[in-house]
N, C-alpha and C positions, 0 to 999 in steps of 0.2 A: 468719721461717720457722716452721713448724706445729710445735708440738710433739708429739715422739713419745709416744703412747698407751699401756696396760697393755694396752687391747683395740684391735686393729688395724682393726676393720669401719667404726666409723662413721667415722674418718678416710680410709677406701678411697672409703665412698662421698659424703663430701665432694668428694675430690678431682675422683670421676666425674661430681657434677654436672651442672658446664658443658656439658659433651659431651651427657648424655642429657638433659639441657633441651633442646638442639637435635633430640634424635633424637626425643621428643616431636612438635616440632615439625613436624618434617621425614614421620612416621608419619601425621601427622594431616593431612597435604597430602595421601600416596601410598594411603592405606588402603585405595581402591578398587581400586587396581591386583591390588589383594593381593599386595604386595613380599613375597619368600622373604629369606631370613636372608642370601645371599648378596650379592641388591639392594641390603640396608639396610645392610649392615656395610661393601662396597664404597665405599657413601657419605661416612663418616667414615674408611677409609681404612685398617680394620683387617681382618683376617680373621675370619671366621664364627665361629669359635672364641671367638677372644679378646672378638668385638664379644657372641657371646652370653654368654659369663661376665658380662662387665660391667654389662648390662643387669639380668641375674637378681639379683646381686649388690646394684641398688642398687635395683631395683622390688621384687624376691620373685617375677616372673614371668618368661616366655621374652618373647621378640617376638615371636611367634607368638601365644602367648595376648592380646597387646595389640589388633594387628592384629583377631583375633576381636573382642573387646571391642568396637571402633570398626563391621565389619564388621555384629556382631549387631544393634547398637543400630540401626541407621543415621545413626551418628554424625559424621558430617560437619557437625554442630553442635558440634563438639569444643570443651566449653567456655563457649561464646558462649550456651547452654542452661544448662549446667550439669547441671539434672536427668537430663535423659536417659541418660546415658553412666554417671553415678553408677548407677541404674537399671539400666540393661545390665549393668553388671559384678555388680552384687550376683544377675540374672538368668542370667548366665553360670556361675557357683556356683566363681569363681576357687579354685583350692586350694594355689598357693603358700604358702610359709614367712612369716610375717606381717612383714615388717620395723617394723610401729605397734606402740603399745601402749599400756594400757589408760590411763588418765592420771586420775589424784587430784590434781585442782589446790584448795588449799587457797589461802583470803583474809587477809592479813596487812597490811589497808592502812597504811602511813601512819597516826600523827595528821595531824587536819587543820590543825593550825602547821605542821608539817612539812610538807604536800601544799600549804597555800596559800606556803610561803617559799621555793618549789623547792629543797627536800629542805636547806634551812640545818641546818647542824652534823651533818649524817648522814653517816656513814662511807659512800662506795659502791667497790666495786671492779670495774674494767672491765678487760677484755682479748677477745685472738680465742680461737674454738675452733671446733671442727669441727663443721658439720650435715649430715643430707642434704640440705639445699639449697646448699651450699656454706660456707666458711666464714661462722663467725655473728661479731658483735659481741655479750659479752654483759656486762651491767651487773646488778651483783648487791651484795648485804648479807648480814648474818647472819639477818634475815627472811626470804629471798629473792630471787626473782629479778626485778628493777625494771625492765628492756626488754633487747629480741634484735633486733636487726637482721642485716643481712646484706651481703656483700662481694664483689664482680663486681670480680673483675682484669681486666685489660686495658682494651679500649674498652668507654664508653658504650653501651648498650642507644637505636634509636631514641625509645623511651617516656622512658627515662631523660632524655636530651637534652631533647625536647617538653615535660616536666614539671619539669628544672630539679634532678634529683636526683643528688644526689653517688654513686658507685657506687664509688669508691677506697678503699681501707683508712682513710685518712685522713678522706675525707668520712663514711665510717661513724661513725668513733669521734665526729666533731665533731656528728655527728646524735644521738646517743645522748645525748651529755655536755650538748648544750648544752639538752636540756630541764630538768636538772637543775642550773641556773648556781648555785645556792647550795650544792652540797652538796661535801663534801669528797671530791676520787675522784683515787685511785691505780690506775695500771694494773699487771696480773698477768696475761700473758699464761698458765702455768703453771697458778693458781690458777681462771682460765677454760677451760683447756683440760678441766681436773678437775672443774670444775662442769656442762660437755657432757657429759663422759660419764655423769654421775650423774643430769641430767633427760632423756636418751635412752636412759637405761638403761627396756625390758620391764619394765612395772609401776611404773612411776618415780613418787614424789610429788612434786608441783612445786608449792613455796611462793609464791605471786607478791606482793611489796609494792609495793601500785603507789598512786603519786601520780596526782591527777585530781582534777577538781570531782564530785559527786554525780552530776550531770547523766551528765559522761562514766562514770563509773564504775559506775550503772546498764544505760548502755547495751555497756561492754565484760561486763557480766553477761551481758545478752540474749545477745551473741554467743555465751557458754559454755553458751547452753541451745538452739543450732542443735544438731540432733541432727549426729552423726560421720557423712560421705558425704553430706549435703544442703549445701544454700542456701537463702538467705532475702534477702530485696530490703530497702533500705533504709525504705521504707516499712514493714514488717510490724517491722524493729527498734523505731521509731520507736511503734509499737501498743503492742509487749510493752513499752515502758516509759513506758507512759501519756499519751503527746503523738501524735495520727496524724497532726497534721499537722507536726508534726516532721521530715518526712524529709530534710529537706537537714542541718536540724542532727545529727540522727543519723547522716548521712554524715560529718561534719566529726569526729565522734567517733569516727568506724569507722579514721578516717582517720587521727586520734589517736594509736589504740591503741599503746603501746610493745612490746607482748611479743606480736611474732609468733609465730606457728605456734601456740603454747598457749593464746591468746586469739585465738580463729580469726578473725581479720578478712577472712581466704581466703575465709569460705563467704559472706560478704556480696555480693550482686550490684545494680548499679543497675536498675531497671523495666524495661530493657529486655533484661535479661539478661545482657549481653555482659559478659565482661573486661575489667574498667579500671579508671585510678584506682586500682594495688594500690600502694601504697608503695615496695615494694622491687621492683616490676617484673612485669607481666603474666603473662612465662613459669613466674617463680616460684610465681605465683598457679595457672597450671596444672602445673606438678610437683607442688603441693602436693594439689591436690582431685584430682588422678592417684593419688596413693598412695591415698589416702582411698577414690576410686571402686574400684581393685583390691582392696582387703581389704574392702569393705561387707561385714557379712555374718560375718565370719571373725575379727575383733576387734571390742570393748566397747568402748564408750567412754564411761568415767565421769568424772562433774565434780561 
């Protein structure tokens, strides 16, 4: 069971997730119709009311103002571009309440004993705690925070199945731990819950110690120097860390990455643009560059 919080919002819009991944979804189907708040919230089976609190509360925006977004762009490439929509919203001049924030991600690798022994004799501590993407898995030290995954109740995601990924509480934790087979890890759910709140706290620094080879550890660089609201294809990673013809190994890196959302492997896109291939699941991948495309513009994002 989730632990209860000192600040109540980000566990709210944990919770709401699930839901508005699908209304995402379900928006980025109907956008042409231009569904009214009564259409969309009839959908999932709540009242207008309650469906728009929800929504605001977990984006920063109405569903009116989404719909525009999709509308202006002519974004019926919802995603599968990526740019475009990113684009349209920063053109839109959104002025919602920001739910992001600016992010100071400071580098505390590993020694390389430690990163080549999977983490031998390292204290880690792992537990759940609350994201806006639903609850996370997160693996942490007193350097840091060493990977975040993420945890889908109920059934499998079609992608999920197709790719072989665990999406259970259980499979998360064992995803997490098991890159790390040498290191000593206690779970604290408690002490996870308190480490959510402190790297989604507005203005938050986020220490990351992260194990990897040079190679990968280069290219989880590159991703921190995707500008905030863009994309970049695995080829152009694969430049900015001096191999072009790199890109499939730059993918397997991207693909790597343990610390989502803070180490954006989100904004990475294959050649031909589309969503895929996201670790923790496509839709995730777009609630993620959603928030991102809605604030362009209206937050900084420092690294």
């Amino acid at each position: 069971m989730m632990n209860e919080l000192p600040h109540p919002e980000l566990n709210e819009r944990c919770i709401a997730y699930d839901r508005m991944a699908r209304v995402l979804e379900h928006i980025g189907e109907q956008w042409r119709e231009q569904p009214g708040l009564e259409d969309i919230s009839a959908a999932f089976g709540l009242s207008p009311y309650h469906f728009q609190r929800e929504f605001s509360r977990w984006a920063g925006l109405t569903p009116k103002q989404y719909v525009s977004v999709l509308a202006h762009g002519e974004a019926g490439e919802l995603l599968r571009s990526g740019a475009s929509v990113l684009e349209t919203s920063f053109e839109v001049g959104l002025s919602g309440p920001s739910r992001l924030h600016d992010l100071f991600i400071a580098h505390e690798a590993l020694t390389p004993g430690e990163a080549g022994s999977g983490g031998k004799d390292v204290q880690l501590t792992i537990g759940k705690g609350p994201t806006p993407f639903g609850p996370g898995v997160f693996l942490f030290c007193d350097r840091g925070l060493c990977a975040l995954g993420f945890i889908d109740e109920g059934e499998q995601t079609p992608e999920a199945v197709g790719q072989k990924i665990g999406r259970g509480e259980e499979a998360a934790f064992s995803d997490l731990a098991g890159r790390y087979p040498s290191a000593r890890i206690r779970r604290d759910d408690q002490a996870a819950a308190a480490f959510a709140e402190k790297v989604f706290e507005p203005g938050a620094s986020v220490p990351l110690a992260l194990f990897g080879t040079p190679f990968r550890r280069q290219v989880w660089r590159a991703l921190l120097d995707i500008p905030f609201g863009e994309t970049r294809t695995y080829g152009f990673i694969a430049e900015r860390v001096g191999n072009p013809k790199a890109a499939r190994a730059a993918g397997t890196a991207i693909g790597a990455n343990p610390i989502s959302w803070f180490i954006p492997c989100h904004r990475a896109l294959a050649a031909d643009g589309r969503l895929h291939n996201y670790h923790w699941g496509v839709r995730r991948k777009r609630a993620m560059l959603f928030l991102e495309s809605a604030f362009r513009g209206e937050t900084e994002h420092s690294i």
